[in-house]
C-alpha positions in Angstrom: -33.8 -0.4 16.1 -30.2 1.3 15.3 -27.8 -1.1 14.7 -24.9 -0.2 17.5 -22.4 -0.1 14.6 -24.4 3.1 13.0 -22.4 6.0 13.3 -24.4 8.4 10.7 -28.7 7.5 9.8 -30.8 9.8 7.5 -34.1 8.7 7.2 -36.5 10.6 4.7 -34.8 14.0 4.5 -36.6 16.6 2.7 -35.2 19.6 1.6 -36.5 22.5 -0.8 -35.5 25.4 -2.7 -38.7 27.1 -3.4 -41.0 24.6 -5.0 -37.8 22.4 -6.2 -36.9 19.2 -3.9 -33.8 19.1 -4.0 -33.7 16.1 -1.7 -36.5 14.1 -1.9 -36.9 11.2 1.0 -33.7 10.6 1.2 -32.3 7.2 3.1 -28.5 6.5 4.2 -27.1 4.6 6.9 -23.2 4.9 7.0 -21.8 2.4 10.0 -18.4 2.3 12.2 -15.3 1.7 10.0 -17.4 2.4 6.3 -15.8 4.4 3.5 -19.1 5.5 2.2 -19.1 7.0 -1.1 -22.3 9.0 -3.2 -21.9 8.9 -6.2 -23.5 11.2 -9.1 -24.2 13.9 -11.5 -23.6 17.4 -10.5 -27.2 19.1 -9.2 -27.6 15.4 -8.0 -28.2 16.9 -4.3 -24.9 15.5 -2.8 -23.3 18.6 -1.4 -27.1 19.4 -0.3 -26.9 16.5 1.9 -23.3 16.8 3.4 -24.2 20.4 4.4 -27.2 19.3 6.3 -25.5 16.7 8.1 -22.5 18.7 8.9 -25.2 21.4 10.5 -24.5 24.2 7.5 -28.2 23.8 6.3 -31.3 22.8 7.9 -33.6 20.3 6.4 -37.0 20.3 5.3 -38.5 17.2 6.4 -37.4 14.0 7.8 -34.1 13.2 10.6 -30.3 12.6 10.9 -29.4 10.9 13.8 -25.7 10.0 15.3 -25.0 7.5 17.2 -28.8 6.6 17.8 -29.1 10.6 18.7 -30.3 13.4 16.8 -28.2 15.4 18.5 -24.3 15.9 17.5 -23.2 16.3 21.2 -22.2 12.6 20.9 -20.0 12.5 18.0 -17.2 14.7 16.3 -17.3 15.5 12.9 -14.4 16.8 10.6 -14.1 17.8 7.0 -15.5 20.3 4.5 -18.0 21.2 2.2 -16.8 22.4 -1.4 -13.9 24.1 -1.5 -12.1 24.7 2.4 -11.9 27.7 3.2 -9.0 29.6 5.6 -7.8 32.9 6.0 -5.3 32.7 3.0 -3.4 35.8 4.3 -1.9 33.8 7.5 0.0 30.3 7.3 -1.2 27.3 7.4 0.0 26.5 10.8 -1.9 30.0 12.1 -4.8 28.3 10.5 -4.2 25.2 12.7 -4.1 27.5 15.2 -7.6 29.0 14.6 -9.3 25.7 14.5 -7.7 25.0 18.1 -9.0 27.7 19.4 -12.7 26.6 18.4 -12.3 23.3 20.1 -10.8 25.4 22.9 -7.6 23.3 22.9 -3.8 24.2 22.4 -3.2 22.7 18.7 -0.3 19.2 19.3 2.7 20.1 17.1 3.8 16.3 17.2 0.3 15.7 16.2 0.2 18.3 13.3 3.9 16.9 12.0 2.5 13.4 12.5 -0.1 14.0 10.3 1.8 16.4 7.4 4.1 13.1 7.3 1.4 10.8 6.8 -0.4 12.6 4.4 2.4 13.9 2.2 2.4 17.2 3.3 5.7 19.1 3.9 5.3 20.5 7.3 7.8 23.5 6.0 4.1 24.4 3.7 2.9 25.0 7.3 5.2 28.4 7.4 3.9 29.5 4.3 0.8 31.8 3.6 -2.1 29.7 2.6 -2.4 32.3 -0.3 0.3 30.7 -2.0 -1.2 26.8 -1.6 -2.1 25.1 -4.4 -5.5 23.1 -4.4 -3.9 20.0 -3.6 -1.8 21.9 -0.2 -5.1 23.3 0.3 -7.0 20.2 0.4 -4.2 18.3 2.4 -4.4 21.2 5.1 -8.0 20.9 5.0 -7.9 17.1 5.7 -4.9 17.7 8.6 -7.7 20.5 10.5 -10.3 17.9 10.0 -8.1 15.1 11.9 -6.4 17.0 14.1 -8.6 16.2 17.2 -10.3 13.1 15.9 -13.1 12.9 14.4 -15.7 9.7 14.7 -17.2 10.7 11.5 -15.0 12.8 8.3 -16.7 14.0 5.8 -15.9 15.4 2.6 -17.1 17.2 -0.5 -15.7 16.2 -3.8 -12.1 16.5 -2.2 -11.2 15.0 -5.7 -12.2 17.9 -7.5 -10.0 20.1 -9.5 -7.1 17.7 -8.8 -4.4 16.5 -11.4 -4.0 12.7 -11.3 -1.4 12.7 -8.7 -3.3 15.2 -6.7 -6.0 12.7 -6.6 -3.9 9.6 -5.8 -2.4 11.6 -3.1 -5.7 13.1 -1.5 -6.8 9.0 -2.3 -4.2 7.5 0.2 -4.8 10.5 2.8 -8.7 9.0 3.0 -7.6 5.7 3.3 -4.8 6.4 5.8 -7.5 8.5 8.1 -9.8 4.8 7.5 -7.4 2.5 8.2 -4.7 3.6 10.7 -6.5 6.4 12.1 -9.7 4.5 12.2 -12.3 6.9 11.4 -15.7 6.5 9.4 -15.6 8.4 6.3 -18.9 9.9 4.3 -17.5 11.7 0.6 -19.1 12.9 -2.8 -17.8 12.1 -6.1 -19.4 12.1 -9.6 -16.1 9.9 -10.4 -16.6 6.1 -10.8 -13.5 4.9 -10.6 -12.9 6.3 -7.0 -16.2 4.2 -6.1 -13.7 1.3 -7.0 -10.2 2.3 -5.3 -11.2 3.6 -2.4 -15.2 3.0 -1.3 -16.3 0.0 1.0 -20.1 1.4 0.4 -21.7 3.3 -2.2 -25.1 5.0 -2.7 -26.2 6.6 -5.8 -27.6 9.9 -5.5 -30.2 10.9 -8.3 -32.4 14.1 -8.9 -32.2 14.3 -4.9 -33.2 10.4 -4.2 -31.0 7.8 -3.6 -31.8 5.3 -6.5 -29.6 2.9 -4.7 -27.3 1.8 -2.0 -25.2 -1.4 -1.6 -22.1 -2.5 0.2 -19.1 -3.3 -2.6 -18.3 -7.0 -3.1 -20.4 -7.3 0.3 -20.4 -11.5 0.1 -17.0 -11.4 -0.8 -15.5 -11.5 -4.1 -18.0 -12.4 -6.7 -16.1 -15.1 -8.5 -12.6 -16.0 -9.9 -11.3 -15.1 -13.3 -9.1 -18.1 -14.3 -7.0 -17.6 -17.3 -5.9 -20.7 -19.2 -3.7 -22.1 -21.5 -6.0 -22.5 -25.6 -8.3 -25.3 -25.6 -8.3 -25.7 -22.3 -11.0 -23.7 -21.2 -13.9 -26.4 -22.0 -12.1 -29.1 -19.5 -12.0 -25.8 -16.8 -15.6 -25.5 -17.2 -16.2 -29.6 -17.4 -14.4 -29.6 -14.0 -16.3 -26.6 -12.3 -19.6 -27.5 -13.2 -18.8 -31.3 -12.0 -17.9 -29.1 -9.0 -21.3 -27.9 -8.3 -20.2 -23.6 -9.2 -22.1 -21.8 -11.9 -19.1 -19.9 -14.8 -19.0 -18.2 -18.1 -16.0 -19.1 -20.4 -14.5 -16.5 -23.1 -12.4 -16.8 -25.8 -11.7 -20.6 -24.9 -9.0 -19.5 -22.5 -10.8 -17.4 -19.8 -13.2 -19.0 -17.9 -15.2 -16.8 -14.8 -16.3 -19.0 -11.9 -18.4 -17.9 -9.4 -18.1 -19.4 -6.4 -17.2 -18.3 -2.4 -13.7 -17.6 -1.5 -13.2 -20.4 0.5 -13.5 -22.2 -2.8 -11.1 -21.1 -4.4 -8.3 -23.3 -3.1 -10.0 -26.2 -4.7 -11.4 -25.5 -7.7 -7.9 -24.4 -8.3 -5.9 -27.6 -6.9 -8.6 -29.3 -9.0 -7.5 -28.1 -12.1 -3.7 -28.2 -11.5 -4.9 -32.0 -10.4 -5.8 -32.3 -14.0 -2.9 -31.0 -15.9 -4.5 -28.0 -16.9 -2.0 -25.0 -17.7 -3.2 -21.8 -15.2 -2.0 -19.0 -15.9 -3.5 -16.2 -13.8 -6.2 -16.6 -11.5 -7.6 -13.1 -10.0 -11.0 -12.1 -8.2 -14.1 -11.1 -9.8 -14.9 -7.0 -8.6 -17.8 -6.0 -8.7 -18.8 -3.7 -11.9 -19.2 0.1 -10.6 -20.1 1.3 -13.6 -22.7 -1.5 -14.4 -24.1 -1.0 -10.9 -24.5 2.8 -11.4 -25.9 2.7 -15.0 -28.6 0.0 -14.0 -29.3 1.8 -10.9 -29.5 5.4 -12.5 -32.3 3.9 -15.3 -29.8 5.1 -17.8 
């Protein structure tokens, strides 16, 4: 049975170019309030899949259903697949415009400001022919059409691509601003790691058109507690924890990695403190994207 929270559900999607699979049986459930990331190489299938869930291609074999339906009648989707595309030789507000008239509605100028502000986008660039956007004005454009009449599901193709580092950062805090004060569910590509760890809640890993893998991030919590002590004192830390019941690894005599709940935490620290042990920093345990992917990927 669909769990109630499941906005998005693909379940054995098939698709083929010629005698090629390009997705093979693939499997992902993305749920209310996820920032669901899939990760991997390029010719990994990942804009393949985005395209048939967004209605641009039709699959092969197998279902996408949203909301419990297979029909999209019950949801809105925003977003884009690859690069966006707009008619560069009008502005970007008669672009807005365009998009209005598909969803037969009159385009909010408080609600297009409102969202320029929020996602760093002069709303003066709105004036301007999109001809003379950069990739990053583009992108942020592309992500104000996408929210503009509010989407339960955003999804997004490698928005990170072709992006300097503040590009990225910027188009970064757009997604997580759309998450968590817009509150919408968000499905992106990226053959970047490191985004799996700044921005995802969920991952799944995306591998000659199977998903080799997919797993909630730090979905018990934190995994542990890195404790950094003072020289020497590392062995008492570890004396202490394991007296303590919690499993740990100690480096260098100084750091010691305890893995234990959250709810923990309090005491193992007062514990130590109790003791005259020297802490120094104490910081949570993430989980290891690129460990994850690596193992997951065979490689």
């Amino acid at each position: 049975m669909l769990n109630t929270d499941t906005v998005l559900e693909c379940r054995s999607l098939i698709k083929r170019y010629g005698k090629q699979n390009v997705l093979n049986k693939v499997d992902i459930t993305v749920n209310r309030g996820d920032i669901y990331l899939l990760l991997g190489p390029n010719g990994a299938g990942k804009t393949t899949l985005l395209s048939i869930i967004t209605g641009i291609l039709k699959s092969d074999g197998g279902s996408v259903h949203f909301k419990g339906s297979s029909l999209k009648s019950g949801i809105r989707i925003g977003g884009f697949i690859e690069n966006p595309a707009f008619y560069n030789d009008k502005t970007g507000y008669d672009n807005l415009k365009m998009i209005g008239w598909i969803h037969r509605k009159r385009p909010d100028i408080k609600r297009i400001d409102s969202l320029c502000c929020s996602l760093a986008l002069d709303p003066a660039v709105l004036k301007k022919k999109v001809s003379k956007y950069s990739t990053g004005m583009r992108k942020k454009l592309a992500l104000v059409r996408a929210l503009l009449f509010d989407p339960d599901l955003l999804v997004l193709d490698e928005p990170a691509n072709g992006l300097d580092p503040e590009g990225i950062n910027e188009i970064r805090e757009a997604v997580q601003y759309a998450n968590r004060q817009e509150g919408i569910t968000i499905l992106l590509s990226s053959h970047l790691l490191i985004e799996a760890r700044k921005i995802a809640t969920k991952i799944g890993i995306l591998r000659e058109g199977r998903v080799v893998l997919e797993r909630l991030l730090d979905e018990n919590g934190a995994k542990g507690l890195r404790i950094k002590t003072g020289q020497g004192y590392g062995v008492k830390v570890k004396s202490i924890v394991q007296a303590m019941g919690f499993n740990l690894s100690l480096s260098g005599g100084t750091e010691v990695d305890v893995f234990a709940p959250e709810d923990k935490w309090p005491g193992i620290l007062k514990k130590i403190s109790d003791n005259n042990i020297p802490l120094y920093t104490a910081v949570p345990l993430a989980d290891d994207i690129e460990q994850i992917y690596f193992k997951a990927s065979g490689l």
